[in-house]
ZAMARGU-4260 file (C-alpha; in steps of 0.2 Angstrom, whole numbers, plus 5000, padded with zeros to 4 digits):
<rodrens>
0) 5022/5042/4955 | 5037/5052/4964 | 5034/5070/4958 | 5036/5071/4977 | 5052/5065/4979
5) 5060/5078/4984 | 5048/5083/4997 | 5050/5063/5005 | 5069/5061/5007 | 5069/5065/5023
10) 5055/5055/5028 | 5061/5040/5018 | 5079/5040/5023 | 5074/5044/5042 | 5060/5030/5044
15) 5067/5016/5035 | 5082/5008/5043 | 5081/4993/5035 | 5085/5004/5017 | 5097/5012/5024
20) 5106/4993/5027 | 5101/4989/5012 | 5113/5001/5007 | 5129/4999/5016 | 5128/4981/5009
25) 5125/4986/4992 | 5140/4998/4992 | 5150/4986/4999 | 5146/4971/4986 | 5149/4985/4974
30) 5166/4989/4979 | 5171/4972/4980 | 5164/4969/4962 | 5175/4987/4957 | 5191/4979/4966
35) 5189/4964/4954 | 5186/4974/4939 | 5168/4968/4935 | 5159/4982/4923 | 5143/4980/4928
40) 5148/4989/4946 | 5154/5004/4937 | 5145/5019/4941 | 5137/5025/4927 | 5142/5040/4917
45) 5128/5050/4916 | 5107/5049/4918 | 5102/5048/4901 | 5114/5033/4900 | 5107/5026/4917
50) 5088/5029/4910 | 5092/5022/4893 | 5102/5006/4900 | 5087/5003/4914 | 5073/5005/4901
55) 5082/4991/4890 | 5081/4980/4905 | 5063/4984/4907 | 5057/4982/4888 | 5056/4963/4891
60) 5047/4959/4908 | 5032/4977/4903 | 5033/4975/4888 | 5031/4996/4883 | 5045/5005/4878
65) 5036/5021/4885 | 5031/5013/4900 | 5050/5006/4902 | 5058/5022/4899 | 5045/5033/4914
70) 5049/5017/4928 | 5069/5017/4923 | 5066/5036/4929 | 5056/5035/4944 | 5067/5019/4949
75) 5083/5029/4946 | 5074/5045/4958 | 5070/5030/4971 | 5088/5024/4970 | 5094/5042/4973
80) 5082/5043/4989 | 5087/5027/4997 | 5106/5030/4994 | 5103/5045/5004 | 5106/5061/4991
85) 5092/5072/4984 | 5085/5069/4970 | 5091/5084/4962 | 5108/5081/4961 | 5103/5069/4946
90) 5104/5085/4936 | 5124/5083/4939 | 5133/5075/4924 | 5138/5057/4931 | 5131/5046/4946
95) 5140/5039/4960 | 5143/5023/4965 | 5132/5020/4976 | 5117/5028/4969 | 5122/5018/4953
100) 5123/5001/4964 | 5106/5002/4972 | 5096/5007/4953 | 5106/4991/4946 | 5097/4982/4961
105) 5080/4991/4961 | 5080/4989/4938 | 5084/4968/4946 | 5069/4967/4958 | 5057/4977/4945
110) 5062/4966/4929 | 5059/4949/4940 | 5042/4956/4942 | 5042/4963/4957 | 5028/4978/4959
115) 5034/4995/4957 | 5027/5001/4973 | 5038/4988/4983 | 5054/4992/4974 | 5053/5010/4977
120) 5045/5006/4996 | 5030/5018/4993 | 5012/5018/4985 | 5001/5034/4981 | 4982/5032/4987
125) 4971/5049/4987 | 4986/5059/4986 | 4996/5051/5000 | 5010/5046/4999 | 5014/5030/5011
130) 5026/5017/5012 | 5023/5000/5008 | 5032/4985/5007 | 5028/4965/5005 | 5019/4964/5019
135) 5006/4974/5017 | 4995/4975/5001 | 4998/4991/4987 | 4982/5000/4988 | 4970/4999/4973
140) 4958/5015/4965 | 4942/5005/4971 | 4948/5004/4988 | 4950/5025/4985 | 4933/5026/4979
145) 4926/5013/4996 | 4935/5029/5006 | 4923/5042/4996 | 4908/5029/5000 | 4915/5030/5017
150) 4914/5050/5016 | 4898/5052/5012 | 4891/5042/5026 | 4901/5053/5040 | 4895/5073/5044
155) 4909/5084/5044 | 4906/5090/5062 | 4907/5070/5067 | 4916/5065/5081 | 4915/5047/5078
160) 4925/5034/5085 | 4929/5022/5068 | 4936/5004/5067 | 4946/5001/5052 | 4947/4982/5050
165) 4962/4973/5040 | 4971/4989/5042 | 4986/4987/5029 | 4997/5001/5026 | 4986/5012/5037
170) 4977/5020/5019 | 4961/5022/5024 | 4962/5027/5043 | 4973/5040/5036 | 4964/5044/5021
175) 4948/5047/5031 | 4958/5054/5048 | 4963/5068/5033 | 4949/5073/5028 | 4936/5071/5045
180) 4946/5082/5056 | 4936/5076/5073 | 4936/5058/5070 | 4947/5045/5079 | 4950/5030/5072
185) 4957/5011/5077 | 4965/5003/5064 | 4967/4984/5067 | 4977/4969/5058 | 4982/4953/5063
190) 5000/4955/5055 | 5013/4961/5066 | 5023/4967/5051 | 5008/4976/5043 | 5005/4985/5062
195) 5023/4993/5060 | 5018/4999/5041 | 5005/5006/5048 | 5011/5015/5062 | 5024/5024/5052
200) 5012/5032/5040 | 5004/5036/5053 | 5018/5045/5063 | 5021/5053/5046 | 5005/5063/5045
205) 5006/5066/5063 | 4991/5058/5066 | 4997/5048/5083 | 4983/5056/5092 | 4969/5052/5084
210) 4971/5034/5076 | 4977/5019/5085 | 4985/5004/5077 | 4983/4988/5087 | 4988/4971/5084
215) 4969/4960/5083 | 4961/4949/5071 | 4945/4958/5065 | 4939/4967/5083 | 4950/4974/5097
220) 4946/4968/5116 | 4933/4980/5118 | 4925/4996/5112 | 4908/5005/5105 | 4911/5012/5088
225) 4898/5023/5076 | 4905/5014/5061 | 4916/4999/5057 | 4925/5001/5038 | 4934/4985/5032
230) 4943/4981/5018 | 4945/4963/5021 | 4951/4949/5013 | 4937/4943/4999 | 4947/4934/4984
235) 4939/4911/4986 | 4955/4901/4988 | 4954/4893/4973 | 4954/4909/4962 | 4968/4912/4950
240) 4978/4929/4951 | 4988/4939/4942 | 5007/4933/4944 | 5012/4950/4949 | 4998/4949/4965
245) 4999/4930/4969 | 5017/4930/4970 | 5021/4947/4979 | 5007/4952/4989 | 5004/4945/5004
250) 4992/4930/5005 | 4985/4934/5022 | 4978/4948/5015 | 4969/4943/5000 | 4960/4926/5002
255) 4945/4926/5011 | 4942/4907/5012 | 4933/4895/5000 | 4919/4906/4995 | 4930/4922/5000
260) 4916/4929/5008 | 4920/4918/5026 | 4932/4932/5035 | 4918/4946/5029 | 4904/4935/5035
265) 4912/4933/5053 | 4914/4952/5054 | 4897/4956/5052 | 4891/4941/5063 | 4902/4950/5078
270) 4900/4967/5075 | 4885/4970/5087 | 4894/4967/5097 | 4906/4984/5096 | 4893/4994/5085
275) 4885/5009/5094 | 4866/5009/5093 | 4863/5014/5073 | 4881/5013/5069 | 4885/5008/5050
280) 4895/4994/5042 | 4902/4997/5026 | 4912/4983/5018 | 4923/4982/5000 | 4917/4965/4992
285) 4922/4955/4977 | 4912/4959/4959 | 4904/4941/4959 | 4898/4943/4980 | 4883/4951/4980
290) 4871/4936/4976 | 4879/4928/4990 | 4879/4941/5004 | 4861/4945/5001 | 4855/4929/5000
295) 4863/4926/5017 | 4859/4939/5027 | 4843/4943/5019 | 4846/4958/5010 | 4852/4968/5024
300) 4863/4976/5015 | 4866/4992/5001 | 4877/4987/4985 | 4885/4999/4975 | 4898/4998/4961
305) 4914/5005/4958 | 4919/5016/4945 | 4921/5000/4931 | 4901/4997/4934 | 4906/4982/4945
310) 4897/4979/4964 | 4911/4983/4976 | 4903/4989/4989 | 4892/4985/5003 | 4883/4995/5018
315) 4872/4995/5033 | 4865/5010/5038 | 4860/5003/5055
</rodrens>
């Protein structure tokens, strides 16, 4: 997962300040704890003893010793990063302090359960690497495969104008930015915290100039667009989830109301409004939707399935 850590230290240590306090009180609880002689702020004395110690921490809460031992590392690379050394310098015999400090801390966060992708402050989609953290959701391989959907519907030479609703990280305005070169794209989310996410992915691919992240519900003031993409929130209230989602991810991005199909429902009912003349919807859905959505807006709609053989996906074609 950070086979490119090397290549994102810069980029991490520049655009995350709120790491970079993380740190300066890390070390400084960890020399307090060093002053009183507590063992458990040593540094340790080498990697292999760092990896090994982290994986037995691990064993319990993932339950794969494999599994265990390949997070201790990329945990221990993360630590590295946000402690503001290259990675490479865990070829060295011992670790420092601080390095040591904030891997105790990230090996805490990960064996309370805590996704991966939040400890180490990114997630991988499509080959990007982006930052994430608690207030935006991790991206998942069907919302990669609703970006190839999305592909397919846009011509290479297109010089669309696109609205990306409940943009998240920013993964799919990027993800499709990257590979339609003459697209420009307006991500939207209603979650200030999520805006900022976005923003610096966006700033880290240099993509300022051609996608805008505004603060909105589902639709910006005003605007025409040739295709409106949306990765809404879909999941019925009442619907259990895995512990790992329901108590880290964030909540405004994953229920979609009593049925879970409301906030995709008012979407569509709007988007006349800000749809060019044969402009296309296209909308990731839950497996159990598609009954529903067709029923109520009388098979309008395409369905397609994802790569598990489940409906995931729905279009217009206008």
């Amino acid at each position: 997962m950070l086979i490119k850590m090397k290549k994102s230290a810069q980029l991490i240590q520049s655009n995350n300040d709120e790491c970079v306090m993380m740190n300066k009180k890390l070390d400084a609880n960890c020399n307090s704890r060093i002053s009183n002689h507590e063992v458990i702020s040593m540094p340790f004395s080498s990697v292999s003893e760092a990896i090994s110690w982290g994986a037995k921490m691990l064993l319990e809460s993932i339950g794969d010793a494999s599994l265990a031992e390949r997070e201790s590392k990329w945990l221990l690379e993360s630590s590295a990063v946000s402690a503001g050394r290259d990675p490479l310098f865990l070829n060295q015999p011992d670790l420092t302090a601080r390095v040591s400090s904030v891997f105790r801390s990230h090996i805490a966060r990960r064996s309370r359960g805590e996704p991966l992708s939040y400890v180490i402050g990114e997630a991988s989609f499509r080959g990007i690497d982006l930052f994430v953290t608690s207030d935006v959701l991790i991206p998942r391989p069907e919302t990669e495969q609703l970006v190839d959907e999305i592909l397919k519907l846009i011509p290479k030479a297109a010089e669309w104008q696109i609205l990306d609703q409940g943009t998240g990280s920013g993964a799919i305005a990027i993800a499709v930015a990257l590979e339609r070169k003459l697209v420009h794209v307006t991500g939207i989310d209603k979650s200030t915290s999520a805006i900022d996410i976005a923003k610096k992915n966006v700033k880290r691919y240099g993509l300022e100039n051609r996608i805008d992240i505004i603060e909105a519900d589902i639709f910006p003031k005003e605007g025409l667009f040739d295709m409106i993409i949306a990765n809404l929130p879909y999941v019925p209230d009442k619907v259990d989830l895995p512990k790992e989602i329901s108590e880290w991810e964030p909540v405004l991005a994953l229920r979609g109301g009593p049925t879970g199909m409301e906030v995709i429902n008012r979407s569509i009912e709007l988007s006349n409004k800000f749809l060019k003349p044969n402009g296309l919807l296209i909308y990731e859905i839950g497996e159990e939707q598609e009954s529903g959505f067709r029923e109520h807006w009388q098979n309008r709609f395409e369905f397609k399935k994802d790569l598990n053989n489940k409906i995931r996906f729905m279009i217009d074609r206008g």
